[in-house]
Backbone as CSV, one residue per row, in Angstrom:
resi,resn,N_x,N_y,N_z,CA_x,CA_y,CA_z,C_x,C_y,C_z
1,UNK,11.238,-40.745,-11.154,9.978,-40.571,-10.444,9.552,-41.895,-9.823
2,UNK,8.673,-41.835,-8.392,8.395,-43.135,-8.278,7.645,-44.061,-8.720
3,UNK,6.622,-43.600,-8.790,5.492,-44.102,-9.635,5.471,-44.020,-11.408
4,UNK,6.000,-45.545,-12.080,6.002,-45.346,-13.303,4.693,-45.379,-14.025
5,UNK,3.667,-45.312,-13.662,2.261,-45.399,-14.133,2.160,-44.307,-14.539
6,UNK,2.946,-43.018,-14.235,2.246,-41.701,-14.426,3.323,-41.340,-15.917
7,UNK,2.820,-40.707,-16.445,2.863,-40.269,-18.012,3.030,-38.796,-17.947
8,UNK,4.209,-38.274,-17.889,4.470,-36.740,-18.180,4.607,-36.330,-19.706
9,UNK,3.796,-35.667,-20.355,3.895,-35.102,-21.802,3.458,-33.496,-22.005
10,UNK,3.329,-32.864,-23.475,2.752,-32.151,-23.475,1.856,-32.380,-24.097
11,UNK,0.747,-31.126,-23.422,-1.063,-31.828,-23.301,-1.194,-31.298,-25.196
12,UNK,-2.485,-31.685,-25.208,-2.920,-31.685,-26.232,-4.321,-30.932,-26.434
13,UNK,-5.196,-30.996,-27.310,-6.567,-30.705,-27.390,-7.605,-31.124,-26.813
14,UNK,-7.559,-32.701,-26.906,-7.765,-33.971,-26.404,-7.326,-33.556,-25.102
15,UNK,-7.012,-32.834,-24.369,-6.881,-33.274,-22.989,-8.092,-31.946,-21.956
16,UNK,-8.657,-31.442,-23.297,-9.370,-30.022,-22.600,-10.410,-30.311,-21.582
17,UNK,-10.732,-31.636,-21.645,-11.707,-32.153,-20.382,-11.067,-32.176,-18.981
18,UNK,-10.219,-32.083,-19.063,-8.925,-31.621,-17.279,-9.341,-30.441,-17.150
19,UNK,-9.398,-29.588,-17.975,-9.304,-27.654,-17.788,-10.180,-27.621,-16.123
20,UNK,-11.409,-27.808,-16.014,-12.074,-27.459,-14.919,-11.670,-27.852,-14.009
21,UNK,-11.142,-29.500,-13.825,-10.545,-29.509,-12.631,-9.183,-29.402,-12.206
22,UNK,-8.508,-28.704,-13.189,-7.068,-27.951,-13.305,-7.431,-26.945,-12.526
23,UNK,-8.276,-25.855,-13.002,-8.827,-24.376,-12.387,-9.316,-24.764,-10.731
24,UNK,-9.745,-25.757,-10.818,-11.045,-25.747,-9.351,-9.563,-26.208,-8.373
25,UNK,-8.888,-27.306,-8.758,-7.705,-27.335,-8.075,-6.420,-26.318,-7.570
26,UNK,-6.494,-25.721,-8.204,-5.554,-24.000,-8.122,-6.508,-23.491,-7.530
27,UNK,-7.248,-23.171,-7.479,-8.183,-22.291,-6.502,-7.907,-22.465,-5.010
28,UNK,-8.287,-24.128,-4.871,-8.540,-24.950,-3.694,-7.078,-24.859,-3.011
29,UNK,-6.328,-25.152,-3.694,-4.365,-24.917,-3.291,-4.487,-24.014,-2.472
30,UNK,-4.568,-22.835,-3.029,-4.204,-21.378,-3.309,-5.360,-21.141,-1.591
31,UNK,-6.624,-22.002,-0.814,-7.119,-21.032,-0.479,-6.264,-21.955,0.976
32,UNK,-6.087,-23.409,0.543,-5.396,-23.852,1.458,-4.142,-23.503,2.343
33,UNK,-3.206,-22.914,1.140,-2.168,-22.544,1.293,-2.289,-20.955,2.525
34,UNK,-3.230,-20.552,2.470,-3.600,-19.273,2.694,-2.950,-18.224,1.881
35,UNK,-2.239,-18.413,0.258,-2.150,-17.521,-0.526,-2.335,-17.045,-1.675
36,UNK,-2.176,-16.527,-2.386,-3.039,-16.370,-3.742,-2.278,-16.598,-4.813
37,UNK,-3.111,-16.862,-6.307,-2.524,-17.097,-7.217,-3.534,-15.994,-8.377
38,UNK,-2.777,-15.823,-9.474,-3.723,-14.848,-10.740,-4.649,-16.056,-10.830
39,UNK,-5.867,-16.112,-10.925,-6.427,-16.929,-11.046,-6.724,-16.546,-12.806
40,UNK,-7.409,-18.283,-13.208,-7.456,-18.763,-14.512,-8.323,-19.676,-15.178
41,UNK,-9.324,-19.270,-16.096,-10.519,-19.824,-16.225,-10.088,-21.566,-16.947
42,UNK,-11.211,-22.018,-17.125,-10.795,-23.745,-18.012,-10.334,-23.442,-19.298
43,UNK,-11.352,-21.999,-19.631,-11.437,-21.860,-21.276,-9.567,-21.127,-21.707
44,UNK,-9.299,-20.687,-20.598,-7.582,-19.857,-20.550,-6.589,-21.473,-20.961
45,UNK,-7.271,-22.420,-19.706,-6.274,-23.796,-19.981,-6.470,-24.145,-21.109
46,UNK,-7.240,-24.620,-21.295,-7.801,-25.719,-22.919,-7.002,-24.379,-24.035
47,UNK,-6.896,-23.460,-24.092,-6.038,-22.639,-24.755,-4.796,-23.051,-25.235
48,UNK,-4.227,-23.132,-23.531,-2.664,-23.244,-23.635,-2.449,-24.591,-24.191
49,UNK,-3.418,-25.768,-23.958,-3.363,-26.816,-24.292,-3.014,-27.492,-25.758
50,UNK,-4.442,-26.279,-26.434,-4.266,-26.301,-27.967,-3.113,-25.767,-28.394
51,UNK,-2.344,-24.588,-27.914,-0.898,-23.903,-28.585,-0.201,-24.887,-28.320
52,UNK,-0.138,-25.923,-27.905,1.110,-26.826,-27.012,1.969,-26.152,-26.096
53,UNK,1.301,-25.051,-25.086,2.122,-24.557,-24.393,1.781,-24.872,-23.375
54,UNK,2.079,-26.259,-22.622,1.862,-26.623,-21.859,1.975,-28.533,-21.256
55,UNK,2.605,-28.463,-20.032,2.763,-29.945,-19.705,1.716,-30.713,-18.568
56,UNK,1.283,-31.855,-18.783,0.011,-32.650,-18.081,0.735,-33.815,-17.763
57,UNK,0.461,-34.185,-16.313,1.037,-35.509,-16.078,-0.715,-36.360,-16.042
58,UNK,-0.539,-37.777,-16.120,-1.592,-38.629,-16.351,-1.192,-39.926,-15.722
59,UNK,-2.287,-40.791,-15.479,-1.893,-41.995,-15.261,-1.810,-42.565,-16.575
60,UNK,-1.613,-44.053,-16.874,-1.827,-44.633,-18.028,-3.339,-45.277,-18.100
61,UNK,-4.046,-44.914,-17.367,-5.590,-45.287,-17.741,-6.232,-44.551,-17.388
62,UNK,-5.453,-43.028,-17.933,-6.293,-41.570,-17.959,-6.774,-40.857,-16.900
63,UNK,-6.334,-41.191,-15.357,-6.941,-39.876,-14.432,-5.722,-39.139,-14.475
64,UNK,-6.624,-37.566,-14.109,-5.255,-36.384,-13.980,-4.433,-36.396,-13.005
65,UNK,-3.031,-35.804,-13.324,-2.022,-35.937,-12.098,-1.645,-34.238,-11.827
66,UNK,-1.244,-33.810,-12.640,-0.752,-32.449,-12.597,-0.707,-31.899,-13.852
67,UNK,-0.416,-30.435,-13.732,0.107,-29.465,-14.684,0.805,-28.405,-15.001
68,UNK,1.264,-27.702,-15.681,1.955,-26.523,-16.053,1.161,-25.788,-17.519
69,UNK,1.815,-24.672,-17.576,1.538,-23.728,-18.815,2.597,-22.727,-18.853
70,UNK,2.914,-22.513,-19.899,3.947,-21.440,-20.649,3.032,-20.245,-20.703
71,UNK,3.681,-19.402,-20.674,2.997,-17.745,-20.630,3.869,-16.700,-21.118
72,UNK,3.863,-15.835,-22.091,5.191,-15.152,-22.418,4.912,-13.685,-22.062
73,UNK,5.633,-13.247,-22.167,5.594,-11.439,-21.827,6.470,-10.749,-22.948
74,UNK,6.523,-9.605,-22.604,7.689,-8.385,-23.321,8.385,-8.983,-24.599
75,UNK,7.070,-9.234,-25.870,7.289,-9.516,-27.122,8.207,-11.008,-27.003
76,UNK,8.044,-11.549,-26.092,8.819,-13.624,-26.164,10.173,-13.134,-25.290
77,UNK,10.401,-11.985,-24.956,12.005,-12.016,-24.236,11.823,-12.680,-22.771
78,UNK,10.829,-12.652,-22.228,10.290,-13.088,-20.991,9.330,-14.187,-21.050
79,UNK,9.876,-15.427,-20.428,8.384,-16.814,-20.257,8.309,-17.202,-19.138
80,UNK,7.015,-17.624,-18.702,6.843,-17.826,-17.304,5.933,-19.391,-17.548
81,UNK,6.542,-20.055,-16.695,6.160,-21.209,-16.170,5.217,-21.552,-15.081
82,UNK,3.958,-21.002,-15.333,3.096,-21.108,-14.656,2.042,-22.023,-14.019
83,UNK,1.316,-21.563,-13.195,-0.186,-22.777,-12.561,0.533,-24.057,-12.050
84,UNK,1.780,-24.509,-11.924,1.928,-25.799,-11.343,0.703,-25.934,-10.476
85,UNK,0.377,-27.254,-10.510,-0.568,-27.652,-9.541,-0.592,-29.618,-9.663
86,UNK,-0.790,-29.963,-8.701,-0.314,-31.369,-8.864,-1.889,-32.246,-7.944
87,UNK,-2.645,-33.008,-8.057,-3.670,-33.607,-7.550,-3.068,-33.901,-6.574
88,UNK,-3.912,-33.741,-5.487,-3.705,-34.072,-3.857,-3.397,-35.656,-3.679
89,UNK,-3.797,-36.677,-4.563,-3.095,-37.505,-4.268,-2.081,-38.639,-4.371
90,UNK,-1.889,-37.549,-5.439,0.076,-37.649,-6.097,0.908,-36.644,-5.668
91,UNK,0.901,-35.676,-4.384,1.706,-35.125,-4.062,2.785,-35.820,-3.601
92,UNK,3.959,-35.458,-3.066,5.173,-36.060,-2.392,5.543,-36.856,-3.082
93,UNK,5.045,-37.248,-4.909,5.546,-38.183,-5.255,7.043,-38.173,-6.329
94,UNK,6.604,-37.017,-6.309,8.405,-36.730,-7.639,7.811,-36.189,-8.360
95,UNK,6.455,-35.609,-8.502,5.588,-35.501,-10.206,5.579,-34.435,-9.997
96,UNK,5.297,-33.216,-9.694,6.040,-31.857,-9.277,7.278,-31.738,-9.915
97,UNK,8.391,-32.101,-9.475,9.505,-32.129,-10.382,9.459,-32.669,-11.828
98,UNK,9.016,-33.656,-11.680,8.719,-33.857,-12.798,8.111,-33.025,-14.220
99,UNK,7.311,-32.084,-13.508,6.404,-31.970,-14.559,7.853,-30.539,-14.835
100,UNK,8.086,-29.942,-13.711,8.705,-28.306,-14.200,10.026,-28.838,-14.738
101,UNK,10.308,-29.932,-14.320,11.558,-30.274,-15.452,11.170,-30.425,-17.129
102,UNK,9.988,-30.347,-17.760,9.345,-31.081,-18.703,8.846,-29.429,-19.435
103,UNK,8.195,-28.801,-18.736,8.040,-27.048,-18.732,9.185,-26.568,-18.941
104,UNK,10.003,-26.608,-18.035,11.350,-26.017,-18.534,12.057,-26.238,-19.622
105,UNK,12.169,-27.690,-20.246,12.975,-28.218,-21.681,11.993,-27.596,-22.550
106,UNK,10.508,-27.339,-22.535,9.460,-27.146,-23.364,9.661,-25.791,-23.508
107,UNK,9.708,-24.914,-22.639,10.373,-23.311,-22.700,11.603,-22.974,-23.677
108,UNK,12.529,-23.704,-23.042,14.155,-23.650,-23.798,13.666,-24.105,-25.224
109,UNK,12.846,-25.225,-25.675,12.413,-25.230,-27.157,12.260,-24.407,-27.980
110,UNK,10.768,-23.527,-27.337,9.820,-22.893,-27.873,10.467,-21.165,-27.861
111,UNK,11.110,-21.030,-26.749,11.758,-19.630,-26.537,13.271,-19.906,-25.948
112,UNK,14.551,-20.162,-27.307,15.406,-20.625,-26.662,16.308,-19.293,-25.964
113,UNK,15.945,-18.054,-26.106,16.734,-16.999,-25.814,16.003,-16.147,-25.063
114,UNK,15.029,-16.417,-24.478,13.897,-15.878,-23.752,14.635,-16.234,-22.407
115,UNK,14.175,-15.436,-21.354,14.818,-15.292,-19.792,13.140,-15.863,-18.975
116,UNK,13.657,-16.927,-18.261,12.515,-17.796,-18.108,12.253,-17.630,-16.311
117,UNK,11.022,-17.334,-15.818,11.218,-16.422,-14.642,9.982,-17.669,-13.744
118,UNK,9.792,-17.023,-12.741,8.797,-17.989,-11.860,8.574,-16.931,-10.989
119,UNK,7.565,-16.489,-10.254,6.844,-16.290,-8.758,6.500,-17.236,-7.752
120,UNK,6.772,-17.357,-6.732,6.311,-18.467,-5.582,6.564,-18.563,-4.759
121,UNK,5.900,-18.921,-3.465,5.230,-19.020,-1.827,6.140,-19.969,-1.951
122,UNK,6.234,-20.834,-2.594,6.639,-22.154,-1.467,8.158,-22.770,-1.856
123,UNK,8.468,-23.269,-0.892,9.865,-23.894,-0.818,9.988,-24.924,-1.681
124,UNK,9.350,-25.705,-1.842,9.578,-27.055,-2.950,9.646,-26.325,-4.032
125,UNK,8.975,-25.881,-4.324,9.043,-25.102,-5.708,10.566,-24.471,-5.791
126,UNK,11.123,-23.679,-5.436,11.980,-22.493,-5.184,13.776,-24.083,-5.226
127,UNK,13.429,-24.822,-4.567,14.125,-26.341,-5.053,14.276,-26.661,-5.741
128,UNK,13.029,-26.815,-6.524,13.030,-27.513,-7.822,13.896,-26.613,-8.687
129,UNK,13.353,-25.517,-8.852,13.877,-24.347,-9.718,15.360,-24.161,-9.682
130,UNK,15.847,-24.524,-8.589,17.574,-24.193,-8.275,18.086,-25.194,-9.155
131,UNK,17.395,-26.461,-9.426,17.993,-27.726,-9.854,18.078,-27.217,-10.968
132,UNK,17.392,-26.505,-11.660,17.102,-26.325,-13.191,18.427,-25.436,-13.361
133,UNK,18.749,-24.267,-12.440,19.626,-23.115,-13.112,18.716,-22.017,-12.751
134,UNK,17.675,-21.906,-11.981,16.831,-20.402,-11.401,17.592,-19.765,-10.386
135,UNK,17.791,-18.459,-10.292,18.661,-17.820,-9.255,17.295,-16.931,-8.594
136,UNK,17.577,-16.594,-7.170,16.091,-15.472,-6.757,17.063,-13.905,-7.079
137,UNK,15.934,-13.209,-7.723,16.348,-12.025,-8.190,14.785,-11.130,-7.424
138,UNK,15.351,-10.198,-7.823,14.461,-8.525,-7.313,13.494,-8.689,-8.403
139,UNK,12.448,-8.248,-8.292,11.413,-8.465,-9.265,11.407,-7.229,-10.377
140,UNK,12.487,-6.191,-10.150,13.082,-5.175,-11.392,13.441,-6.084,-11.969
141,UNK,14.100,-7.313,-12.019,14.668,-8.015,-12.945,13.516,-8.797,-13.812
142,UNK,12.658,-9.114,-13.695,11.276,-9.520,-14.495,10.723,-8.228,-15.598
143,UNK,10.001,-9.208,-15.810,9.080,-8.264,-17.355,8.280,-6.977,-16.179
144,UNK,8.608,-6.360,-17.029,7.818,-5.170,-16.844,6.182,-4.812,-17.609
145,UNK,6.043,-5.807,-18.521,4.689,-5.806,-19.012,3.714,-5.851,-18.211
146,UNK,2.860,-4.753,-18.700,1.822,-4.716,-17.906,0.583,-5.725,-17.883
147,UNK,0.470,-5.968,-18.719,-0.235,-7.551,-19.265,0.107,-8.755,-17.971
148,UNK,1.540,-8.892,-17.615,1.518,-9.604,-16.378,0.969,-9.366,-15.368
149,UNK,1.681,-8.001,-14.663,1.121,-7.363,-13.363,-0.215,-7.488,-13.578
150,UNK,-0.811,-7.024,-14.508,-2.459,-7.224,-14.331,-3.140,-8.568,-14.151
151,UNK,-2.244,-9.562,-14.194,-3.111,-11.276,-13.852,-2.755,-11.260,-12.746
152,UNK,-2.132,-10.649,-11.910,-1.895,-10.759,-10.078,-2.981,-9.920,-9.296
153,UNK,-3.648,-9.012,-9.949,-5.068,-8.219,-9.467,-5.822,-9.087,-9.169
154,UNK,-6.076,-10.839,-9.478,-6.973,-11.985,-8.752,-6.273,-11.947,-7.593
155,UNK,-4.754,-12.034,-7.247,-4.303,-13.032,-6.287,-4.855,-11.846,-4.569
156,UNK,-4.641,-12.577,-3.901,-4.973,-11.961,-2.110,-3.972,-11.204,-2.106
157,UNK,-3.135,-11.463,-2.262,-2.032,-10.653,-1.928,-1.416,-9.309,-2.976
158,UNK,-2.789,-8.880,-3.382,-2.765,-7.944,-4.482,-2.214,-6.739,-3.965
159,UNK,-2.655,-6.339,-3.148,-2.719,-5.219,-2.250,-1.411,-4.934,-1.679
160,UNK,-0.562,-5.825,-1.340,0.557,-6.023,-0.858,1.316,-5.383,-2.606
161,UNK,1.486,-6.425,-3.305,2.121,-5.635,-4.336,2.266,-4.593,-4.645
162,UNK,0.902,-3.827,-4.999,0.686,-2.237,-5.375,1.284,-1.456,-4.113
163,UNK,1.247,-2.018,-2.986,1.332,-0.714,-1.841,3.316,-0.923,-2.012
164,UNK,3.728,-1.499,-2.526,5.229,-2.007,-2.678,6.224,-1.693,-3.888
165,UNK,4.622,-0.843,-4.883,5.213,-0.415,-5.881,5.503,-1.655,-7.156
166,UNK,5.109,-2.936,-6.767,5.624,-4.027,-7.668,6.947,-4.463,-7.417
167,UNK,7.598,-3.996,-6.388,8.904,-4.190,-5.909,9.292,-5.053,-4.948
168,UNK,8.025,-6.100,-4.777,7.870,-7.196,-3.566,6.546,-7.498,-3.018
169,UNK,6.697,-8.795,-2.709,5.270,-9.351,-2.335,5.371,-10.362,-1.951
170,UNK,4.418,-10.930,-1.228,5.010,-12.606,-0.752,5.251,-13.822,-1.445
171,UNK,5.587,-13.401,-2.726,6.181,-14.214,-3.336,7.478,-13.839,-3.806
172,UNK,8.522,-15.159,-3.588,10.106,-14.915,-4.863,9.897,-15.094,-5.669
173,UNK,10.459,-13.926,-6.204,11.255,-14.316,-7.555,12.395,-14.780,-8.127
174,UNK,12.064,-15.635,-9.579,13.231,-16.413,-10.051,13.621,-16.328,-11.084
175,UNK,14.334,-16.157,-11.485,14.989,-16.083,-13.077,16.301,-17.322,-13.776
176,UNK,15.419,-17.466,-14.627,17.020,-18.202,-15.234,17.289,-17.380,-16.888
177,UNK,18.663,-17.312,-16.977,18.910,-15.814,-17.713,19.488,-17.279,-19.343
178,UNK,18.993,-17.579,-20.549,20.627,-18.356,-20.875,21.582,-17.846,-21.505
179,UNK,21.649,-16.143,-21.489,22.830,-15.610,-21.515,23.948,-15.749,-20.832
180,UNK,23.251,-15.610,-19.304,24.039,-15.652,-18.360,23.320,-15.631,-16.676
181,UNK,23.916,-16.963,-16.691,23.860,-17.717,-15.576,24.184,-18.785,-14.986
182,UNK,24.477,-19.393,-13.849,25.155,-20.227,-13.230,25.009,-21.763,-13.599
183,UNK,25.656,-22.441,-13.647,25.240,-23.979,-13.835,24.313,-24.727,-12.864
184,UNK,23.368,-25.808,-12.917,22.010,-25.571,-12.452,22.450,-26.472,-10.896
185,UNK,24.078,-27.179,-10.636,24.746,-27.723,-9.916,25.024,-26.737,-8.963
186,UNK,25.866,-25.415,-9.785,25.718,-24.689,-8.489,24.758,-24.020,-7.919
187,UNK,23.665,-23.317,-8.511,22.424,-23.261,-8.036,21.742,-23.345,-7.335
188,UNK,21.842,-25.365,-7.370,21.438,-26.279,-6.444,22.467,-25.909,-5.245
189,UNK,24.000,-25.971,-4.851,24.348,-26.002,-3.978,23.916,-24.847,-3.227
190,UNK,23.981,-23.899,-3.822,23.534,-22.359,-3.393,22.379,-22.200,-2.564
191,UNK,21.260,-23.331,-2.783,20.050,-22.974,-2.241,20.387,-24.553,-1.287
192,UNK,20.987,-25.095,-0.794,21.043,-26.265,-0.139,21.290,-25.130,0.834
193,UNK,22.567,-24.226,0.714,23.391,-23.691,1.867,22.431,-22.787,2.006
194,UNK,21.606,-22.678,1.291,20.824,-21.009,1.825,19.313,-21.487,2.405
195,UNK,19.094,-22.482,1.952,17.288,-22.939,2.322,17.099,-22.322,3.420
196,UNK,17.590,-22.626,4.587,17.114,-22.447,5.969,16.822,-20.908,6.215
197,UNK,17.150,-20.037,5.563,17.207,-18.771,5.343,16.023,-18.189,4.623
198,UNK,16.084,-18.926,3.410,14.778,-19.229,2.966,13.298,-19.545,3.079
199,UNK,13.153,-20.484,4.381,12.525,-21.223,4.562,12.104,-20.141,5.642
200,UNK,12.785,-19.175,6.543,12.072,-18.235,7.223,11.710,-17.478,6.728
201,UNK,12.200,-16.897,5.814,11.724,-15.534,5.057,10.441,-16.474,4.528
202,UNK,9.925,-16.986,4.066,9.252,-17.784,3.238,7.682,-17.754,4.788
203,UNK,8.545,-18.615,5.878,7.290,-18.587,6.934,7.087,-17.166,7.449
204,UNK,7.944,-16.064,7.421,7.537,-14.740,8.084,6.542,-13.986,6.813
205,UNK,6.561,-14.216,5.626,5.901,-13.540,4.676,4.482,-13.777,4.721
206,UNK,4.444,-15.568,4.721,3.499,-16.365,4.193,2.217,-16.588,6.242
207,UNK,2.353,-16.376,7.314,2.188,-16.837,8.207,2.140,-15.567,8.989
208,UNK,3.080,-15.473,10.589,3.042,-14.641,11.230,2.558,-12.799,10.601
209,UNK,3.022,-12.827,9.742,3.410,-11.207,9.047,1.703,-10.982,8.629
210,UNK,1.919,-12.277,7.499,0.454,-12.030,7.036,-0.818,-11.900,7.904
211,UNK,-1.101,-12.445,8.813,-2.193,-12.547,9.489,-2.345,-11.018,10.499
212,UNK,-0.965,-10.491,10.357,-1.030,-9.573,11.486,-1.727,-8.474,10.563
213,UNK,-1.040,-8.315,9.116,-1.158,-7.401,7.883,-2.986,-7.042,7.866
214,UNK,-3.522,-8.404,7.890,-5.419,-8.667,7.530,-5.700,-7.741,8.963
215,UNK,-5.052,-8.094,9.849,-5.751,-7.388,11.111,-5.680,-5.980,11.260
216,UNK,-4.597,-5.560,10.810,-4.181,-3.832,10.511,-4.641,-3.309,9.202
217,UNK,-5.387,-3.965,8.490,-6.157,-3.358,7.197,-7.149,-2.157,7.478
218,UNK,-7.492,-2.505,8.591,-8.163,-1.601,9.344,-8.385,-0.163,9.329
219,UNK,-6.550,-0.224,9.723,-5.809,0.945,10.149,-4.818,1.453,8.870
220,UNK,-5.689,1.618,7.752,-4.854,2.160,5.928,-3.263,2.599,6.503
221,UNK,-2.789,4.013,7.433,-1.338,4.284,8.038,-0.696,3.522,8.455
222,UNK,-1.340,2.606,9.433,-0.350,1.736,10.459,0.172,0.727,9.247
223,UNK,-1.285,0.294,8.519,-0.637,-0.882,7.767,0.577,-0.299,6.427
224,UNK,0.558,0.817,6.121,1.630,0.745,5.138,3.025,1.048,6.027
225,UNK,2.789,1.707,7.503,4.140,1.787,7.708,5.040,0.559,7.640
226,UNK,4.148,-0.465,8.347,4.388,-2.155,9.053,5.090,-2.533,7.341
227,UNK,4.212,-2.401,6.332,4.600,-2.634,4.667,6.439,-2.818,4.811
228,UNK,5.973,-1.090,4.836,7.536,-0.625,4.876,8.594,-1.224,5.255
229,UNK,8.391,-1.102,6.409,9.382,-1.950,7.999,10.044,-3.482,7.660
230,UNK,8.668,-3.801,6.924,9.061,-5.493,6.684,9.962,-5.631,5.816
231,UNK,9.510,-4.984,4.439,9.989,-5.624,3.188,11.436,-4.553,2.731
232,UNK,11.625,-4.023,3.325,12.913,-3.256,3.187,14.101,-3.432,3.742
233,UNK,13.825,-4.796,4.406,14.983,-5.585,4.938,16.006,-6.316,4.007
C-alpha cells in the first residue's frame, strides 16, 4: 500500500464511534455513484464490530480510512463481504485492496468452508475480487436466503431485481467456491482479458440503460418489456 500511516486491522468495540460516519458515507457513495446499496444503520456496524466481523483501516493518529463487514447466510454455507466503503480522501490509494484482502483472510478464518460471494456496480471492485480467486457467476449460484434478498429492498435498484425474478440486476455477481475453484492468478488473468467487456456491460447497466429505465417507469408494460430485452442477453 502506499501510504504506510494507514493501519488495516480488525475493528473492535472501541472503534463504534466510526459507525455513523461509516453509514453517512455509504449512503453518500451510493447516491454519487447513481446506485444503490441495502442500506445499514451505525447500531448494525458497531454490531459487526463487536462480533469481530469486520475490517477498519485507520491512520496511526486515529482518523477513519475505510471498511468492510462479514455477513453470513444459509446457516454459515454462504458469507458476504460487505459495505466496502473507503473515505474520499484515501481513495486511489491501495486501501480498498487493502482492506478486501484483510475481509477475505478474515472470512477464510471464521468460515473456512463457506462459499464467499460479493454483489457490485463497479469495476475496481470486480479487480480486486479476481485477485483473490472470485469468478462472476449467475446469481442462482448465491444464497437463496431470504434474509439476504430482503436487505436489497433499501437499494434503488430494487425494482429492477424483483421484476427479474432475483435473476439479475445491476449488479455482478461473485463467488469464490474453496471446494472448487480457480487459482486467484488465473482469475486475475481472466478478468485482465475480459475487463473491457466488463467495463461495458458495467457502463450500459449502471448509465445509458438506467436513466432511460427511470424515464419509462411511467409506462409499468413498456418498462418490463425493455427489462426483458436487456438482461436476457
Amino acid at each position: 500500500m502506499d501510504n504506510q500511516n494507514i493501519i488495516i486491522r480488525v475493528a473492535t468495540p472501541a472503534d463504534a464511534h466510526f459507525s455513523e460516519i461509516i453509514t453517512d458515507e455509504m449512503e453518500a457513495s451510493a447516491k454519487a455513484r447513481g446506485t444503490g446499496i441495502a442500506k445499514r444503520s451505525p447500531a448494525y456496524i458497531t454490531q459487526k464490530m463487536e462480533e469481530g466481523k469486520a475490517v477498519i483501516a485507520v491512520t496511526d493518529d486515529g482518523q477513519w480510512v475505510g471498511f468492510c463487514y462479514i455477513e453470513t447466510w444459509s446457516h454459515g454455507d454462504y458469507v458476504a463481504n460487505s459495505g466496502l466503503i473507503v473515505s474520499p480522501a484515501f481513495r486511489k490509494s491501495g486501501v480498498a485492496k487493502g482492506i478486501k484482502h484483510r475481509i477475505f483472510e478474515l472470512s477464510r478464518e471464521k468460515y473456512p468452508n463457506a462459499k464467499i460471494f460479493g454483489l457490485t456496480t463497479g469495476l475496481a471492485v470486480m479487480k480486486i475480487n479476481s485477485e483473490l480467486g472470485y469468478e462472476p457467476v449467475t446469481y442462482s449460484e448465491l444464497t437463496q436466503d431470504e434474509a439476504f434478498w430482503a436487505g436489497c429492498k433499501s437499494c434503488i435498484n430494487y425494482e429492477i431485481l424483483m421484476s427479474k425474478d432475483r435473476k439479475n440486476c445491476l449488479c455482478t455477481a461473485m463467488l469464490y467456491d474453496p471446494k472448487d475453484h480457480y487459482e486467484p492468478k488465473e482469475t486475475e488473468e481472466h478478468f485482465k482479458k475480459k475487463s473491457k467487456v466488463y467495463e461495458r456491460l458495467l457502463q450500459l447497466k449502471q448509465s445509458k440503460f438506467l436513466n432511460r429505465l427511470k424515464r419509462l417507469q411511467a409506462n409499468p408494460s413498456r418498462f418490463k418489456a425493455i427489462l426483458g430485452s436487456f438482461f436476457n442477453f
